[in-house]
C-alpha positions in Angstrom: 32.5 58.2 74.3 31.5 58.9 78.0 31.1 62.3 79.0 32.7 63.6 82.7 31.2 66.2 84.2 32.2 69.9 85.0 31.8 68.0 88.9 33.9 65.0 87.8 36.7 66.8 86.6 36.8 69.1 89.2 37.0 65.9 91.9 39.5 64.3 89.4 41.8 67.4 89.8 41.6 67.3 93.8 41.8 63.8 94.0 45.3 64.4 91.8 46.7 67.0 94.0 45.8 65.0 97.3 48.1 62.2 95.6 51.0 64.5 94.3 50.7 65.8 98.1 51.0 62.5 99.5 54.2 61.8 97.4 55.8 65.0 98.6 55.2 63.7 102.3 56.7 60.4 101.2 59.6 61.5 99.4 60.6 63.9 102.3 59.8 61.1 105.3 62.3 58.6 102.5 65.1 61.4 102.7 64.7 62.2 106.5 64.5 58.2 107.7 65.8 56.3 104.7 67.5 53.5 106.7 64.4 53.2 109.3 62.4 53.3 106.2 64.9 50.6 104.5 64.8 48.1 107.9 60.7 48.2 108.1 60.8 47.4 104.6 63.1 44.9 104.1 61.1 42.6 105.9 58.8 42.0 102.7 61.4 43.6 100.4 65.3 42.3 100.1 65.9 44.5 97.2 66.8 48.2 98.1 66.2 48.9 94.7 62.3 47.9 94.9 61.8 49.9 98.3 63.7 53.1 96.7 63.4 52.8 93.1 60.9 56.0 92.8 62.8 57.7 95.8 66.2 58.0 93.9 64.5 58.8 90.1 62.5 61.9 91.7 65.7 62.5 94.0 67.8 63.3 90.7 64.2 65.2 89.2 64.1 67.3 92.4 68.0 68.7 92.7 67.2 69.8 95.6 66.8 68.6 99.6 65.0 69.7 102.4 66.7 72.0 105.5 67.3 69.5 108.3 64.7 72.0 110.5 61.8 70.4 108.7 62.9 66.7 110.4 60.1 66.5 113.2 57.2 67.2 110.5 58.6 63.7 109.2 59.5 61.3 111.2 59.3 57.8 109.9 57.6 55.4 112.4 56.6 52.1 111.0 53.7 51.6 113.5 51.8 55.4 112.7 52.0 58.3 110.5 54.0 61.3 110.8 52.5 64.9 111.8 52.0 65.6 108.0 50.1 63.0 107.1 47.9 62.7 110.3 47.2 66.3 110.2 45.7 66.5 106.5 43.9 63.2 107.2 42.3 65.3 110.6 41.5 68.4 107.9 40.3 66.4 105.4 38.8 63.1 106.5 37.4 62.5 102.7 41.0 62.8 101.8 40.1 64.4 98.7 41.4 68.4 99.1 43.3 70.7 96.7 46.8 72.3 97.6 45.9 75.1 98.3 43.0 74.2 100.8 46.5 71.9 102.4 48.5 75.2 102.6 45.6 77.5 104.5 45.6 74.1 106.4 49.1 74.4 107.5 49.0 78.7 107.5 46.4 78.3 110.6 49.7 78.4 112.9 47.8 77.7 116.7 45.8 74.7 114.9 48.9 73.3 113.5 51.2 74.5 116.4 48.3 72.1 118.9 48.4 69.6 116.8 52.2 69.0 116.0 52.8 69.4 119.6 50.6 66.7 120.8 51.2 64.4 118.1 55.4 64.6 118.6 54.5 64.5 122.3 52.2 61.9 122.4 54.7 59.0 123.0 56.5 61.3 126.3 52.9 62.1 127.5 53.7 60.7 130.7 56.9 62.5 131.3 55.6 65.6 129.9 52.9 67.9 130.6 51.7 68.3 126.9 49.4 71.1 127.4 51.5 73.0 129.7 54.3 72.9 126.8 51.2 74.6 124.2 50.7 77.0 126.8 54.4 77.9 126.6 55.5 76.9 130.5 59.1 76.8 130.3 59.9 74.2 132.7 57.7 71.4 130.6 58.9 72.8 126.8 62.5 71.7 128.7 61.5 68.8 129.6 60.0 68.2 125.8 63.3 69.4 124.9 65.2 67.0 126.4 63.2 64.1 125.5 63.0 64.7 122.1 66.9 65.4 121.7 67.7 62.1 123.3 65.9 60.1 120.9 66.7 62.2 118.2 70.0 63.7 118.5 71.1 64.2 115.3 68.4 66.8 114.7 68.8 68.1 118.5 69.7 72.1 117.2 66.6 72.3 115.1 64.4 71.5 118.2 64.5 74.9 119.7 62.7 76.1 116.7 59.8 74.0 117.3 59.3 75.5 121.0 60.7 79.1 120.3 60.6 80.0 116.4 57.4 77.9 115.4 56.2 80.5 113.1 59.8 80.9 111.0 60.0 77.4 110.8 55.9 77.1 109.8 57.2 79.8 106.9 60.1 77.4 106.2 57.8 74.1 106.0 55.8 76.3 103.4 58.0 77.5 101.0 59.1 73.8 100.3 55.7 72.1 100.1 55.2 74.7 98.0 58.9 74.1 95.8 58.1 70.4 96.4 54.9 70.1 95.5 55.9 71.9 91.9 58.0 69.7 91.5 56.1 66.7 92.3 53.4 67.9 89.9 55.9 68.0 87.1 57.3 64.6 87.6 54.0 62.7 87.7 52.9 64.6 84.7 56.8 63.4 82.4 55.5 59.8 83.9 52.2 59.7 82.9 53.5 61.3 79.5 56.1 58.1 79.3 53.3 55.5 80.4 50.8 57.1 77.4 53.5 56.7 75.0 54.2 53.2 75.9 50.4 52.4 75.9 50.2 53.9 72.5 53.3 52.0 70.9 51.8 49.0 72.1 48.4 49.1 71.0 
């Protein structure tokens, strides 16, 4: 039998919890943007079944959804990521981290606070002045405002808290990686459980 390493568990571990992290962004993006997320998909996929089979199993695992405030962490955009993913993919360009090393990621409020605000800016960046909104000028955080409540009004009252309660809602976006991420954990671990049964009946 081959032996792993001390090292090679270790990496096998991170490389697990970088995944389960990745499913948590993508469940959460599939609540927030289900029909975008249906239209880019049905290109390749007519079935809504095949697009959101895993989406609506976990759905009834999880009992639970995400508060509306958390929307602008993941937007669904079929032509880039969402702040989430590009911001652990910045951290952690070998994409192998633990949780943990995700959350200090996250806790470093100004680094994430830069970063979300030019990423969600990015496409107004001639209309707004992005680094005048991080530097807190009221007149451009407005005109960010604005912008971003047009194009997505039905998440317009959450907005404020982006500009003027950053740090509530960074506690907020915590606590539920953290809930989701348990939860995540636990359902990869019942289907890889099913999946070693199945294998073992049918050898």
């Amino acid at each position: 039998m081959q032996q792993v390493s001390i090292d090679g568990v270790k990496k096998m571990w991170i490389d697990h919890e970088a995944g389960v992290i990745y499913d948590a962004i993508a469940y959460t993006t599939n609540y927030f943007n289900k029909e975008k997320v249906r239209a880019a998909h049905s290109i390749f996929v007519k079935n809504e079944d095949d697009i959101f089979a895993n989406y609506y199993e976990f759905k009834k695992h999880l009992g639970s959804v995400p508060s509306d405030s958390l929307y602008f962490f993941f937007i669904f955009n079929a032509a880039w990521p969402n702040v989430m993913i590009k911001y652990f993919d910045n951290c952690f360009p070998d994409y192998a981290y633990t949780f943990q090393a995700a959350i200090r990621e996250i806790k470093d409020i100004e680094k994430f606070k830069v970063f979300a605000y030019r990423d969600l800016l990015e496409h107004y960046k001639n209309k707004v002045d992005v680094e005048a909104v991080i530097n807190g000028e009221a007149k451009q955080i407005a005109l960010a405002v604005a912008f971003l409540a047009k194009d997505h009004p039905e998440y317009a009252m959450y907005i404020h808290m982006l500009f003027y309660e950053f740090e509530d809602l960074l506690l907020e976006l915590v606590n539920y990686l953290e809930f989701i991420f348990d939860k995540v954990n636990l359902y990869h671990i019942k289907k890889e459980r099913i999946i070693s049964k199945q294998v073992s009946k049918a050898l």
